[in-house]
C-alpha positions in Angstrom: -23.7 37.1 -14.8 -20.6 37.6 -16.9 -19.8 40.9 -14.8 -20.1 38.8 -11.1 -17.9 36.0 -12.8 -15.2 39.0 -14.1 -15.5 40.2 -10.3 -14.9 36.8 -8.9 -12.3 36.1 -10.8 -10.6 39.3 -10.4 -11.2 39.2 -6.2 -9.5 35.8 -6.6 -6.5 37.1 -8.3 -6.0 39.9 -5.8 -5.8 37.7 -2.9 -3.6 35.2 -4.6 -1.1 37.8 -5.4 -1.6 39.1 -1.2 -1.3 36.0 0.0 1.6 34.9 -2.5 3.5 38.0 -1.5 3.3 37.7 2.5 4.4 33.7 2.0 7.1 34.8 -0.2 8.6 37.1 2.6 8.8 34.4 5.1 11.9 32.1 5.7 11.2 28.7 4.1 10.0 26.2 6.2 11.2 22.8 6.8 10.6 20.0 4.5 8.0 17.7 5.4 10.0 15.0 3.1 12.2 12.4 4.6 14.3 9.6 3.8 13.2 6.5 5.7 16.7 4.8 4.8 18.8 3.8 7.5 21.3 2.0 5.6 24.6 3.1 3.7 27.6 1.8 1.7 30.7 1.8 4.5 34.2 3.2 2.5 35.2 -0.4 3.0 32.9 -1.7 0.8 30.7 -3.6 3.0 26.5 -3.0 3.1 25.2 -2.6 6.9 23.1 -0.8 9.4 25.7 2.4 10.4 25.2 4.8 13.0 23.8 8.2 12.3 27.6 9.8 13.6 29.5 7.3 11.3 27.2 8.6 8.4 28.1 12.1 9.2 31.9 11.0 9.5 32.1 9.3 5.7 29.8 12.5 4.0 32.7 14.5 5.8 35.5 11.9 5.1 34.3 12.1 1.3 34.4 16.4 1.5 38.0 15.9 2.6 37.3 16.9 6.3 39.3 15.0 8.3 39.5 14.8 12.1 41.8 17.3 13.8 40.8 19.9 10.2 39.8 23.3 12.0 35.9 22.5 11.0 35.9 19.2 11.6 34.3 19.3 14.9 31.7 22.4 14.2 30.5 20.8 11.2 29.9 17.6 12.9 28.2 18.7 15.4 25.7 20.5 12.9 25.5 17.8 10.8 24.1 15.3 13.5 22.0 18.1 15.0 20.1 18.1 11.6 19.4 14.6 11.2 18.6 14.2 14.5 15.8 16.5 13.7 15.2 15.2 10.6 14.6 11.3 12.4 12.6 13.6 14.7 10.3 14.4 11.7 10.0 11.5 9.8 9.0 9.4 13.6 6.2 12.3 14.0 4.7 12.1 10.1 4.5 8.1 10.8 2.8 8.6 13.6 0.7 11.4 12.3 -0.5 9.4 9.6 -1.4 6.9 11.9 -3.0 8.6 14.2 -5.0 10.0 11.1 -6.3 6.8 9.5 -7.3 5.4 13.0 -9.5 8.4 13.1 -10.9 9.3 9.6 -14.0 6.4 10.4 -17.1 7.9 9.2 -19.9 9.7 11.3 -23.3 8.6 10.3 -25.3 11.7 11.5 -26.8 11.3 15.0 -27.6 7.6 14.7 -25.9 5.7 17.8 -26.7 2.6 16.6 -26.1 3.2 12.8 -22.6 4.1 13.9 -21.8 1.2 16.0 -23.0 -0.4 13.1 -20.8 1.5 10.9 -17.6 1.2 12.7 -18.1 -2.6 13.5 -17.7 -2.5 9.7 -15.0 -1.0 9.1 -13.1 -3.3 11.4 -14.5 -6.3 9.4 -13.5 -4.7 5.9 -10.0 -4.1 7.9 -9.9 -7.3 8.8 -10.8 -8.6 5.4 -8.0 -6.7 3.9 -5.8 -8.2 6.2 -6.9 -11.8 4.9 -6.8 -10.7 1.4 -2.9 -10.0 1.6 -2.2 -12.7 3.3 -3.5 -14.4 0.7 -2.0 -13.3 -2.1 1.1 -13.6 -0.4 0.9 -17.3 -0.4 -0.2 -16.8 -4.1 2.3 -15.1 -5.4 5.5 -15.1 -3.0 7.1 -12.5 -5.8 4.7 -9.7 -6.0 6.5 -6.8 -3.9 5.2 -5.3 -0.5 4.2 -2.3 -2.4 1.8 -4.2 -5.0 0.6 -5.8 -2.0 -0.3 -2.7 0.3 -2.3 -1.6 -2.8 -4.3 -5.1 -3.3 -7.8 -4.3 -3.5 -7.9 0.0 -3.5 -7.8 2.7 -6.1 -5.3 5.5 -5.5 -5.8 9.1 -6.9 -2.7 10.9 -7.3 -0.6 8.5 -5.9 -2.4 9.0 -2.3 -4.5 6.1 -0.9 -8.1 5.9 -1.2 -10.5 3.4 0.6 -12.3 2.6 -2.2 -11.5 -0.6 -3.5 -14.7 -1.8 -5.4 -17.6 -0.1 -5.8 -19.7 -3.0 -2.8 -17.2 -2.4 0.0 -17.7 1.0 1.1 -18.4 0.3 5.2 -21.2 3.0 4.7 -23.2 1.0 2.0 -23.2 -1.9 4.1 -27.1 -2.3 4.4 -26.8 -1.0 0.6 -28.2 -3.6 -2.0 -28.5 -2.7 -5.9 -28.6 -4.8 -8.7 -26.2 -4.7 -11.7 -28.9 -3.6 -14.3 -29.5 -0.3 -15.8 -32.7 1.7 -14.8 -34.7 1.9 -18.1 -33.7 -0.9 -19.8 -37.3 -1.8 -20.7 -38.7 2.0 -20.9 -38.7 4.2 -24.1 -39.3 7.0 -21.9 -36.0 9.2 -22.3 -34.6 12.0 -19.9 -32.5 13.8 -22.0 -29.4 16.4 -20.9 -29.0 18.7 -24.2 -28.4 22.4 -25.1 -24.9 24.5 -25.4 -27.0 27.4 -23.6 -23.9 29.4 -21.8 -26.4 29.9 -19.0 -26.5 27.0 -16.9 -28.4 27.2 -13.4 -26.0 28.2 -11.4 -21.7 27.6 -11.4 -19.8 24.0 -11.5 -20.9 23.0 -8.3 -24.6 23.8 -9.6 -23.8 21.5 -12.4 -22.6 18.1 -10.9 -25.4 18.2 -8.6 -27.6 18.4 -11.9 -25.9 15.9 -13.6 -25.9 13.5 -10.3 -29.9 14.2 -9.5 -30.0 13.2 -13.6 -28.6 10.0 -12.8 -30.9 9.8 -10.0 -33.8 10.4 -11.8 -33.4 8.0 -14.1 -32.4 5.3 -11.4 -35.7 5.8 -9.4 -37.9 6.5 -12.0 -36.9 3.5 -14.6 -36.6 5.7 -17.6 -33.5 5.8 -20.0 -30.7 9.0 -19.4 -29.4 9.9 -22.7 -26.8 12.9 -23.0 -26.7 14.7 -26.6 -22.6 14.5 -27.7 -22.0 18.4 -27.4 -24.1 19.1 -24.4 -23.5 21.4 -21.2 -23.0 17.9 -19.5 -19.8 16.6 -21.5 -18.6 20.2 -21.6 -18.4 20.0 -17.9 -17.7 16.3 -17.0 -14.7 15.5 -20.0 -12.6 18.6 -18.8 -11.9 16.7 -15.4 -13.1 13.3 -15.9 -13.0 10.4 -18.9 -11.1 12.5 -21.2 -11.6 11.1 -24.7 -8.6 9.2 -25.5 -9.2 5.8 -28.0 -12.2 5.5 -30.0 -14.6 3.6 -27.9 -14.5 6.2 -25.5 -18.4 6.6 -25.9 -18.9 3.0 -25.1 -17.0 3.0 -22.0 -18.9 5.8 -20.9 -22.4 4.3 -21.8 -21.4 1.4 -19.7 -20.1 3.4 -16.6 -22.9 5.4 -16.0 -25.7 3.4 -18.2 -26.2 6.4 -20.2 -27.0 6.2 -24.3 -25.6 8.9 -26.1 -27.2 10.9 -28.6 -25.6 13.1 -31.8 -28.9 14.8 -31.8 -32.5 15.1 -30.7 -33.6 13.9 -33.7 -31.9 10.5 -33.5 -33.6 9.7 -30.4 -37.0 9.6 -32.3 -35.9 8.2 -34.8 -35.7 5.3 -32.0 -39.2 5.5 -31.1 -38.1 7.5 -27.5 -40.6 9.7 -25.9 -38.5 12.4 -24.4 -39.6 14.1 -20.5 -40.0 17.4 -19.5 -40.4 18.6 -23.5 -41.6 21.9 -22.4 -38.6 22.9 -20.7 -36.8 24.0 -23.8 -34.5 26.8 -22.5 -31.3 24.6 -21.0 -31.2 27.0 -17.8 -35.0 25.6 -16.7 -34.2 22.3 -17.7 -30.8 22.3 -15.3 -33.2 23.8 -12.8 -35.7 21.2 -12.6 -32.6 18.6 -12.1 -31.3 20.7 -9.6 -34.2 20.5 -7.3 -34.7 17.0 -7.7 -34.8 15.4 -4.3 -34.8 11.8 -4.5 -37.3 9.6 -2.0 -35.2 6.8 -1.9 -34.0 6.5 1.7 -30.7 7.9 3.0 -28.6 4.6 3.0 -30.0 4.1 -0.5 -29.5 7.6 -2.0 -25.7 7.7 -0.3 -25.3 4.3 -2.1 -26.0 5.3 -5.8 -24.4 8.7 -5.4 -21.3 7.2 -3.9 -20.8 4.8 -6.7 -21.3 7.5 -9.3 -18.9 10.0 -7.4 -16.7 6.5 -7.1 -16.5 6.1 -11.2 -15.9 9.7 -12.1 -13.0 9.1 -10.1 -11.8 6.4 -10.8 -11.7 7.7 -14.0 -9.8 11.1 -13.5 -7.8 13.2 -16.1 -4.2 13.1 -15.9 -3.6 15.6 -18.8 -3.8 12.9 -21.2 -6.6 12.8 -23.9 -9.4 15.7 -24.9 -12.3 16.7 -24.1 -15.7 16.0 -26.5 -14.9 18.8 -28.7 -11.2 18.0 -28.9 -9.6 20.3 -26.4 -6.8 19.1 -24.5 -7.8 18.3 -20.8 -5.6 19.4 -17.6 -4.3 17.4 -15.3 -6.6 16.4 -12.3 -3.4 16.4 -10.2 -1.9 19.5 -10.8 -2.6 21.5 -7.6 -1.6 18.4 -5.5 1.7 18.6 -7.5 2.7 21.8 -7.4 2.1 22.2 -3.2 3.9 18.7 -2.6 5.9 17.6 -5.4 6.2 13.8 -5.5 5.8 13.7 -2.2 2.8 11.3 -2.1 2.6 11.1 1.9 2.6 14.9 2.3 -0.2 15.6 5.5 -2.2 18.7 5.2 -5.7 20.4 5.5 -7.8 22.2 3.5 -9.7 25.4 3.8 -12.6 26.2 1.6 -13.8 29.8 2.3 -16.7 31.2 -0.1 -18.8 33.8 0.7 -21.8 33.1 -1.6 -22.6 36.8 -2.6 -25.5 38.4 0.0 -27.1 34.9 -0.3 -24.6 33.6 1.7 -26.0 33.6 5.2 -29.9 33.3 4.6 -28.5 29.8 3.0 -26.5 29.1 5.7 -29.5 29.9 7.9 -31.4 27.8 6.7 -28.9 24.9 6.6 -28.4 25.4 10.6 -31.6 25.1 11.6 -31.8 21.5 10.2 -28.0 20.8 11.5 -27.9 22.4 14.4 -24.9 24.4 13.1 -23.5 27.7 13.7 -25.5 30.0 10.8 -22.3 32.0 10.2 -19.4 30.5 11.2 -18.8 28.6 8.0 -18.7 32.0 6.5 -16.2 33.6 8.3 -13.7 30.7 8.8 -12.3 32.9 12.2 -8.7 31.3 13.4 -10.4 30.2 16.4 -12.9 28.1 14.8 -10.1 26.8 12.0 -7.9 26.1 14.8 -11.1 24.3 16.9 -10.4 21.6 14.1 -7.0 21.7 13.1 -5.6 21.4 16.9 -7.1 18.0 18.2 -5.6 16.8 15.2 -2.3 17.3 15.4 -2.7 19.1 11.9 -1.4 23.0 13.1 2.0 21.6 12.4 1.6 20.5 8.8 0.5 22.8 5.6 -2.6 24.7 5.7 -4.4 25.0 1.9 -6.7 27.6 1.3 -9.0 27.7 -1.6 -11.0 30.8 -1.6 -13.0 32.7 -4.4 -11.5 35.8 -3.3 -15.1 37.6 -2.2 -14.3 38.3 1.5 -10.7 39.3 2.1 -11.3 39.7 5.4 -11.5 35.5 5.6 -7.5 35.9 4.4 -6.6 38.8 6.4 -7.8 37.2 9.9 -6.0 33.8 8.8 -2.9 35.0 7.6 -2.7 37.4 11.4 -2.9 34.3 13.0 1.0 33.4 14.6 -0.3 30.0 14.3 -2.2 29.4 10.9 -0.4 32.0 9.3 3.3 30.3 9.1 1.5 26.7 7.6 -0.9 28.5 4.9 -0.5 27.9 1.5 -2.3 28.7 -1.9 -1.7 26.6 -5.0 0.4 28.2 -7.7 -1.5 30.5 -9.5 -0.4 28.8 -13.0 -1.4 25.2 -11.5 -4.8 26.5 -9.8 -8.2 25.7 -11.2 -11.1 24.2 -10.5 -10.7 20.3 -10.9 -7.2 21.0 -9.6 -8.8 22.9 -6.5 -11.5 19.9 -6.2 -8.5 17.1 -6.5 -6.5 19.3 -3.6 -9.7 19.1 -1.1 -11.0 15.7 -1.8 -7.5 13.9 -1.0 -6.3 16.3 2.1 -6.2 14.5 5.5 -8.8 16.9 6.9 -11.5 18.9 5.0 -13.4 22.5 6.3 -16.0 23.7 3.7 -18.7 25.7 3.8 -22.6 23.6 4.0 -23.7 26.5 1.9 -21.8 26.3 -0.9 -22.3 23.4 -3.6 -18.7 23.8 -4.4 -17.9 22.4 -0.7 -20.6 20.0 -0.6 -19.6 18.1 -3.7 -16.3 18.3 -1.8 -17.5 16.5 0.9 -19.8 13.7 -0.8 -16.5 13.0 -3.0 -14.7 12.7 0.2 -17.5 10.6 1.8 -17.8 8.6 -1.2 -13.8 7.4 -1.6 -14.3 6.6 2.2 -12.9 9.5 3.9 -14.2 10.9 7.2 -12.9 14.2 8.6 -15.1 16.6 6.8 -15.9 19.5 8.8 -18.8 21.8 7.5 -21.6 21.3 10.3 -20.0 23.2 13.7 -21.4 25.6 16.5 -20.3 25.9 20.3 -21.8 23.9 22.9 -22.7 25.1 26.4 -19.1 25.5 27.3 -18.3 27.5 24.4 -16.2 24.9 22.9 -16.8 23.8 19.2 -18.2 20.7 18.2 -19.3 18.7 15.2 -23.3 19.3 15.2 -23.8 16.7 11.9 -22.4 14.2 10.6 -20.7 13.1 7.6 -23.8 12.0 5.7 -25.5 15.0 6.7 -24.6 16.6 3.5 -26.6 13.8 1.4 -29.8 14.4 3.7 -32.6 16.4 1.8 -34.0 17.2 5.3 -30.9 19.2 5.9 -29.3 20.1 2.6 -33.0 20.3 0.4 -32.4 20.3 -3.3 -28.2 20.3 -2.6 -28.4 16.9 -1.4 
């Protein structure tokens, strides 16, 4: 196990240095920043709307240029040429970004009806939003246009989510839970202990388990208790709730109606009978809670896994506080920093490419004959299937992200041959790369391509579907005309008849 992980982390390293190397030799590219302000300070004092030409004329006027001055007339020229293009720009990212949030409605797998359902909605939640400002305009004539674009939703590194609480997703509409904790009157106690290095499977593995604990617990009316310095905390604290006051444990408790434990021992000493005691080695335990499958149905299951995926992130490290054994945590932001800067509008996409070993396409197999999509496709991320997406979108002319464990080079070498992927791609600094970083990058980009195979993608996508993103490709094949299309929809990667134990 420790030899793959050396293997994967050296493959990953060797492409990031490849793929560093052939971006570094390229001219830079244009900024995707702009400055929306069309207003300036005249020489004379005065505050008005100028012309873009008299702009140029005082920047030159204040680099003592003067008219009839040998340059005068290049420079000018140049100068309005440039912000010319620059308007250009800033008019095509508005747009974009409109264009973008008028599509990103979710797809509710094959249902018709369900989606009509779904999208009639949305428009009500639009509308409701609309309502809501309105009235907190008349409420409070002083709060700024800003606070009031941001009444009601969560953002996550500055970008905009459409979460806002955890009832008005447009999915969960038919979803109904009450506001008490599942085993609140049980003394049966499913318990998430053990340091054991081996875990089943990697991270992605993991916050499956810990989700299908959760789960559990929820259908089966039994108390979830987590042991202080178990696998779960070790995971969970390094890129979400980071310990920083005191009560930390409390507000944890109450987020995910957990009890935590400082041993095994307390929890008889409080009359708990714990499950599963025969699965003492941690990697059988994590096992079991991996291929829990939930018979709650879809709408349900989607509801309680988007409200848990809702608080981890509304709860997301920022570098500030430790984890449970007092290491310092790493910002959540840090890959979405380093690409864009504080450039909180910045459009992109994301690749994920993982080959999953040999395993990769009997798992993918299996996948596409419940989805209908292609059983390879996902695993070789070609430009022409990349593009398939990218294109309708308007999204070839805006930064490409790739995060890739570095297994199949081939993946890299095809993408970065592209004339038209190759000039947007971009990996995330090496020093700024990791995996909640990586997760943060995928989960806020305007358009998402993963791999249905991997867990790593999939958690990807139910984190996307869960802050109320659509525009998560991971289910594609051609059709008759040999043109790729979506064969599944969003929800498709929370449906145990497709996914199995990954849902």
């Amino acid at each position: 196990m420790q030899r793959r992980t050396h293997k994967a982390v050296a493959a990953a390293a060797v492409v990031f240095l490849l793929v560093n190397a052939f971006l570094k030799s390229r001219p830079e590219d244009t900024s995707y920043d702009y400055d929306a302000s069309q207003h300036s300070r005249r020489l004379d004092g005065s505050l008005r709307a100028i012309t873009p030409r008299e702009r140029v004329l005082n920047e030159l006027f204040k680099m003592g240029i003067r008219p009839g001055d040998p340059d005068h007339r290049r420079l000018l020229k140049a100068r309005l040429a440039r912000l010319e293009k620059r308007n250009e720009q800033a008019l095509a990212h508005r747009e974009m970004i409109r264009k973008l949030r008028n599509t990103k409605n979710i797809w509710f797998r094959r249902d018709t009806a369900q989606q009509a359902e779904l999208e009639q909605k949305h428009a009500q939640l639009r509308e409701l939003n609309l309502n809501n400002h309105a009235q907190k305009r008349e409420l409070n004539v002083n709060n700024s246009e800003s606070d009031l674009e941001n009444v009601g939703t969560v953002s996550i590194c500055g970008r905009p989510t459409m979460m806002g609480t955890a009832s008005d997703l447009a999915l969960l509409q038919n979803f109904e839970e009450t506001d008490t904790c599942p085993g609140a009157n049980s003394n049966k106690l499913l318990l998430l202990q053990g340091q054991d290095q081996r875990l089943f499977g990697r991270t992605g593995n993991n916050l499956i388990e810990f989700l299908h604990a959760l789960q559990y617990a929820r259908d089966h009316d039994v108390q979830l208790g987590i042991v202080s310095n178990s696998w779960s905390f070790e995971m969970l604290l390094k890129m979400w709730m980071s310990v920083k006051d005191d009560d930390w444990e409390v507000q944890f408790e109450e987020a995910f109606c957990v009890k935590i434990f400082n041993s095994q021992d307390e929890t008889e000493t409080q009359g708990y009978e714990l499950l599963f005691p025969e699965l003492t080695v941690t990697e059988d335990f994590t096992k079991q809670l991996f291929l829990y499958q939930s018979e709650r149905s879809l709408v349900e299951y989607i509801g309680h896994q988007a409200q848990y995926l809702q608080t981890l992130f509304r709860n997301y490290n920022t570098g500030v506080g430790t984890t449970e054994s007092g290491e310092p945590v790493r910002d959540m932001c840090s890959g979405v920093k380093a690409l864009f800067g504080d450039n909180k509008n910045a459009i992109y996409s994301v690749i994920h490419s993982r080959s999953l070993e040999e395993a990769g396409k009997t798992l993918l197999g299996r996948i596409s004959k419940f989805s209908g999509c292609d059983p390879e496709a996902a695993l070789h991320m070609t430009p022409d299937y990349v593009k398939s997406i990218l294109e309708p979108l308007g999204l070839l002319d805006y930064p490409i992200v790739l995060i890739t464990d570095g297994q199949d080079f081939a993946v890299v070498q095809r993408l970065l041959n592209d004339p038209e992927i190759a000039p947007k791609l971009r990996l995330v600094s090496e020093e700024a790369t990791w995996i909640g970083g990586d997760f943060t990058v995928a989960v806020m980009a305007n358009a998402f391509i993963g791999n249905p195979a991997s867990t790593f993608s999939g958690f990807i996508a139910k984190s996307r579907l869960a802050l109320g993103f659509g525009q998560s490709y991971l289910f594609r094949a051609k059709n008759e005309n040999g043109e790729w299309v979506n064969t599944c929809g969003d929800t498709c990667i929370y449906d145990k008849r497709i996914m199995g134990p990954m849902s």
